[in-house]
C-alpha positions in Angstrom: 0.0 0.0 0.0 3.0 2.7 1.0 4.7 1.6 -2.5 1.5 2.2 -4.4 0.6 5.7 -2.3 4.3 6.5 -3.5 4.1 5.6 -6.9 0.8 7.5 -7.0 2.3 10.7 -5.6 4.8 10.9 -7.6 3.1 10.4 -10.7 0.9 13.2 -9.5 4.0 15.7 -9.1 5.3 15.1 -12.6 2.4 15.6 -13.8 2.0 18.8 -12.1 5.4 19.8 -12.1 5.5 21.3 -15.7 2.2 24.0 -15.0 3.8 24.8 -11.7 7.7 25.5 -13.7 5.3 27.0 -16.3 3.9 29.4 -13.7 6.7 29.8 -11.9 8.6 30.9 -15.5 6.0 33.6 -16.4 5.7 35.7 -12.9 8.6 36.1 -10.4 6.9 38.2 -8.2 5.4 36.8 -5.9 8.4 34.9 -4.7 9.6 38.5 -3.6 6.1 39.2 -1.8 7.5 37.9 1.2 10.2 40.2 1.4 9.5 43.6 -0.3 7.2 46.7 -0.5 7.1 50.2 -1.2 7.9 52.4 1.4 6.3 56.0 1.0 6.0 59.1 3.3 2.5 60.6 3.9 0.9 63.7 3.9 0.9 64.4 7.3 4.7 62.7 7.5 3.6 59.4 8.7 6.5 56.9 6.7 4.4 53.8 5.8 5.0 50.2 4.4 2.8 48.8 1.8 3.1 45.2 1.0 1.7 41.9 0.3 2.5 40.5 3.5 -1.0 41.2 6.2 1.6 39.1 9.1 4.3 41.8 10.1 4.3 42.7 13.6 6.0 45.9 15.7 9.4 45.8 15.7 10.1 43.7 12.8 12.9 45.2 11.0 12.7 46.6 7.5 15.7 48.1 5.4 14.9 50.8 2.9 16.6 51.1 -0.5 16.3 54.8 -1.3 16.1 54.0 -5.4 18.0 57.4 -6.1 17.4 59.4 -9.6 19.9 59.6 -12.6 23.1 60.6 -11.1 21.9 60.2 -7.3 23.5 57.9 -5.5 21.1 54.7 -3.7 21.5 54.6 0.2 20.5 52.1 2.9 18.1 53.2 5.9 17.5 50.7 8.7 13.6 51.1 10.1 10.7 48.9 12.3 7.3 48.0 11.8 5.1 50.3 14.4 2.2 48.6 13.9 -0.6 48.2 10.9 -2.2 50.8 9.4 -0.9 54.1 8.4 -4.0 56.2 7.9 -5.1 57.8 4.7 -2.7 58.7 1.7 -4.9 60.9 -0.7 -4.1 60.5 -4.3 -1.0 58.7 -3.7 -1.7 54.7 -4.1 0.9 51.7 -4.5 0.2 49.2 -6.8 2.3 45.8 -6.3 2.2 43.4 -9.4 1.3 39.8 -8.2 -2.5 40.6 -7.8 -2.5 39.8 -3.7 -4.3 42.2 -1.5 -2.3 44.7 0.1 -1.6 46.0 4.2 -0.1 49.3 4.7 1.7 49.3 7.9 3.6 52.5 10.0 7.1 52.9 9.9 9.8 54.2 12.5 12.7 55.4 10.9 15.8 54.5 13.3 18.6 56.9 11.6 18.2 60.3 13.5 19.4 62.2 10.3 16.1 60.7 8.3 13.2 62.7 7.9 11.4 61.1 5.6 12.2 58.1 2.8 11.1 56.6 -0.9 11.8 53.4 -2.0 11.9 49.2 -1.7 11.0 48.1 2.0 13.2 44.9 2.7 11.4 43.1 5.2 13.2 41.0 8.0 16.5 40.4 9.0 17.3 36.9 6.4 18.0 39.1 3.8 21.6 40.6 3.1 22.2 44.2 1.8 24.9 46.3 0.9 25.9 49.6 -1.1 28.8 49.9 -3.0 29.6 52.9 -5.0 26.3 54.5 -4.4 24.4 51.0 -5.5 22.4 49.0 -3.5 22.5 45.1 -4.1 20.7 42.3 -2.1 20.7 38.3 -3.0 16.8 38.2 -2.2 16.6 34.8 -3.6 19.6 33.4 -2.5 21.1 32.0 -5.0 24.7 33.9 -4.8 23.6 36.6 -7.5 22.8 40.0 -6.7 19.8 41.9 -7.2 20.0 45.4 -8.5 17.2 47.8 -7.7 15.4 51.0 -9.9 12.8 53.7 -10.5 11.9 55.7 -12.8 8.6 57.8 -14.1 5.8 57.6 -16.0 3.3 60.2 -16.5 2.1 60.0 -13.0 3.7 58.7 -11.1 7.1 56.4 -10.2 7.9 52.6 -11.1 10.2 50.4 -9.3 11.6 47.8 -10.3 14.2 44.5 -9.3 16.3 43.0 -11.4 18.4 39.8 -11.7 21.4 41.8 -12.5 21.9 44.8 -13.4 18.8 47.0 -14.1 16.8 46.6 -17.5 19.0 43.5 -18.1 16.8 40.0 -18.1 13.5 40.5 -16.6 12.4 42.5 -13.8 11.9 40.6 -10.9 9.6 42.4 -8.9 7.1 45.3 -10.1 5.6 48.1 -8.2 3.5 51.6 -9.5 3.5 54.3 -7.1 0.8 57.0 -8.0 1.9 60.7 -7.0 -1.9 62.0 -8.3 0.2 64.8 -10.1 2.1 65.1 -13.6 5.6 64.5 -13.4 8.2 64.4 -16.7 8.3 60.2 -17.7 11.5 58.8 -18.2 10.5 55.0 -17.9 11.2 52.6 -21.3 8.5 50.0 -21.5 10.5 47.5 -19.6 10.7 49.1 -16.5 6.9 50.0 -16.6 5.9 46.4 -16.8 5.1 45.9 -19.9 8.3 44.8 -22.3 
């Protein structure tokens, strides 16, 4: 009975196993909703978290990538979770490809000389980051490759992107739109928006 109960499971996986590579092919990102979301400062100067995840709890730490603009360099902030919730944001949403709902969480910025910050919230401690020559680089997946991170604008608003290497080389790796609700000069190319 155990051989056949084996013989049946396995027949089932390799079966399966080619949708679930298929899938898995096609869309990254939610492999990376674990571990990222956009970090954004408020109206009323609240910093907030938005991401997939609806399980963080106060005091878990999150590292911000500050994406930087052409010629600015990227910087490293170390933060904690306050708690869920962050109130109301106005025009300004975040839209995180992988189609899962989304938490926003409050922020506490642990550098004394940051007032406010923009970018890629790295969630937890597992996850090692560094800056080198005004770039940021984390191995999010672990597999001894670096991930380089972006941004850039479209008509209203900023994308932001990860990339297996560096940026707008391979596929991005993780999406997200954040909507300012006012027009702003674009500089994304269709890669970077999501759409190659």
């Amino acid at each position: 009975m155990k051989y056949r109960l084996t013989l049946a499971t396995l027949a089932t996986l390799a079966i399966a196993a080619p949708s679930i590579a298929a899938t898995a092919g096609k869309s990254p990102a939610p492999r990376y909703a674990s571990l990222v979301g956009v970090v954004f400062t408020q109206k009323d100067g609240m910093q907030c978290l938005e991401t997939q995840r609806a399980d963080l709890l106060k005091g878990m730490p999150v590292m911000i990538v500050t994406p930087g603009g052409p010629g600015e360099p990227q910087s490293l902030i170390k933060a904690e979770v306050l708690g869920p919730s962050c109130g109301d944001n106005g025009a300004q949403t975040v839209s995180i490809d992988g189609g899962q709902p989304q938490t926003r969480y409050a922020l506490k910025l642990l550098q004394n000389d940051q007032a406010a910050a923009f970018g890629f919230g790295i969630i937890g401690k597992h996850v090692a980051l560094k800056e080198k020559n005004g770039t940021a680089q984390a191995d999010l997946d672990h597999n001894g490759k670096p991930e380089h991170f972006s941004q850039c604008t479209s008509k209203e608003g900023i994308h932001l992107n990860i990339w297996p290497g560096l940026p707008l080389r391979g596929k991005s790796l993780w999406h997200a739109y954040y909507h300012l609700g006012f027009d702003v000069e674009p500089s994304c190319t269709d890669k970077e928006t999501g759409h190659p």
